[in-house]
C-alpha positions in Angstrom: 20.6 3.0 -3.4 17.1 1.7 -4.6 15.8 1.5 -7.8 12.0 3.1 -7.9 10.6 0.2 -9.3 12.4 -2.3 -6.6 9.9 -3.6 -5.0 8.8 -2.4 -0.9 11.6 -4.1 1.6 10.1 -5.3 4.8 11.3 -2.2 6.6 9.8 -0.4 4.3 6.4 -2.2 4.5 6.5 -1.9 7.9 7.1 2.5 8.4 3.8 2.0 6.0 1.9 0.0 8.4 3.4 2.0 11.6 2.2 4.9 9.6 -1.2 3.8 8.7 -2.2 2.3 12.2 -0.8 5.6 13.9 -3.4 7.7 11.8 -6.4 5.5 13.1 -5.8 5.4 17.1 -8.0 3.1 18.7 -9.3 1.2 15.8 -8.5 -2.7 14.6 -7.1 -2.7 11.5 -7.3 -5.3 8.7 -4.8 -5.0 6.1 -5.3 -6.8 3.0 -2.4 -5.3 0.9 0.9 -3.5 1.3 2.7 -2.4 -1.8 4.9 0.0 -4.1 3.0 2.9 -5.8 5.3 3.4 -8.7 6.5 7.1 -8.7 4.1 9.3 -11.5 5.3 8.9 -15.1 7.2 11.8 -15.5 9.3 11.6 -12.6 10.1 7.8 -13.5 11.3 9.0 -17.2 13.4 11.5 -16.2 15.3 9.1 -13.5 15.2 6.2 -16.4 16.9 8.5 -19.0 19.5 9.4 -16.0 20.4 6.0 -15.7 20.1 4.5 -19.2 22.5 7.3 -20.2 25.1 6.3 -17.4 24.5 9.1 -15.7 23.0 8.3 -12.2 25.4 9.3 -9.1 24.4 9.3 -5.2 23.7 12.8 -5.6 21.1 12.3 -8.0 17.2 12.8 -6.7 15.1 10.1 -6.7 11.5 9.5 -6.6 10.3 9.5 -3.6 9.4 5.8 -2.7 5.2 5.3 -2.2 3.1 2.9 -0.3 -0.2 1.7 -1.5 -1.7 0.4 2.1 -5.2 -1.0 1.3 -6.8 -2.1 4.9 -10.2 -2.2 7.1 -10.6 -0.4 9.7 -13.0 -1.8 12.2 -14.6 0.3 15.0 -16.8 0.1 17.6 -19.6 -0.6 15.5 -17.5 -3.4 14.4 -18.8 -3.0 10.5 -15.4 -3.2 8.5 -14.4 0.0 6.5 -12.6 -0.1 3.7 -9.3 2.3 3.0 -6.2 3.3 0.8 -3.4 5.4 1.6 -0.5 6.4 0.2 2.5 6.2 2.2 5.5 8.8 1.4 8.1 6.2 3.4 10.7 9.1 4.0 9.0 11.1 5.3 6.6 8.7 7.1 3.3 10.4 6.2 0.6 9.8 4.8 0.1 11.7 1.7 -2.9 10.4 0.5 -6.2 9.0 2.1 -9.6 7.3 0.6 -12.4 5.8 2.3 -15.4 3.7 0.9 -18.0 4.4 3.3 -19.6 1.2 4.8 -22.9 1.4 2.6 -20.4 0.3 -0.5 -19.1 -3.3 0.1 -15.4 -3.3 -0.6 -13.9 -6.1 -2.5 -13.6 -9.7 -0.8 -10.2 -10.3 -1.9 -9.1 -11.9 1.2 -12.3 -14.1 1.6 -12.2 -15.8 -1.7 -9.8 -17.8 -1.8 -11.2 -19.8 1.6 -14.7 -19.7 0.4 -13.8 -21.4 -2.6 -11.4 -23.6 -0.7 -14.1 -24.9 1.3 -16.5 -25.4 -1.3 -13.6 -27.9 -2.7 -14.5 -30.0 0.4 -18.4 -30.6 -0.3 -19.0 -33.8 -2.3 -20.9 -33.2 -5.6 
């Protein structure tokens, strides 16, 4: 049994990505982050009471475990999208969907870290 704040096993990462890359047929996608949306508050309180009380069995419902899948999705145009989904992992579906069109810029989380690395290289 998991814990709802245990963080996403690899098979659990990858039903998220199956998921994700089945909803965009055709399409190259970038993933820049895979990882647990924690279950809404008040389903979290009511399993944490549960078990601080001693009272969790295998019978007892849990929340069900969430994907955060942030990506780009390139297309023909071949002008990066940005995305986020939510992933319900049991059920493999996608439960939630955003997109920020292409005239927003989405963050350069991935790019950073090499921009700055090569800057490191250029003599003062």
């Amino acid at each position: 049994m998991y814990h709802p704040l245990d963080i996403l096993s690899e098979q659990e990462t990858n039903v998220a990505r199956d998921v994700v890359v089945a909803s965009h047929p055709g399409k190259v996608i970038d993933f820049r982050e895979i990882f647990l949306q924690e279950p809404p508050k008040k389903q979290l309180r009511e399993y944490l009471e549960l078990e601080h009380a001693g009272r969790l069995s295998p019978t007892t419902t849990r929340p069900p475990r969430l994907a955060k899948c942030q990506y780009d999705v390139i297309g023909s145009d071949r002008i990066p999208e940005y995305h986020e989904s939510v992933v319900e992992i049991g059920a493999k579906k996608r439960v939630s969907h955003q997109v920020v069109g292409k005239q927003h810029h989405a963050s350069l989380t991935l790019w950073v870290s090499p921009f700055i690395d090569a800057l490191k290289t250029l003599p003062l």
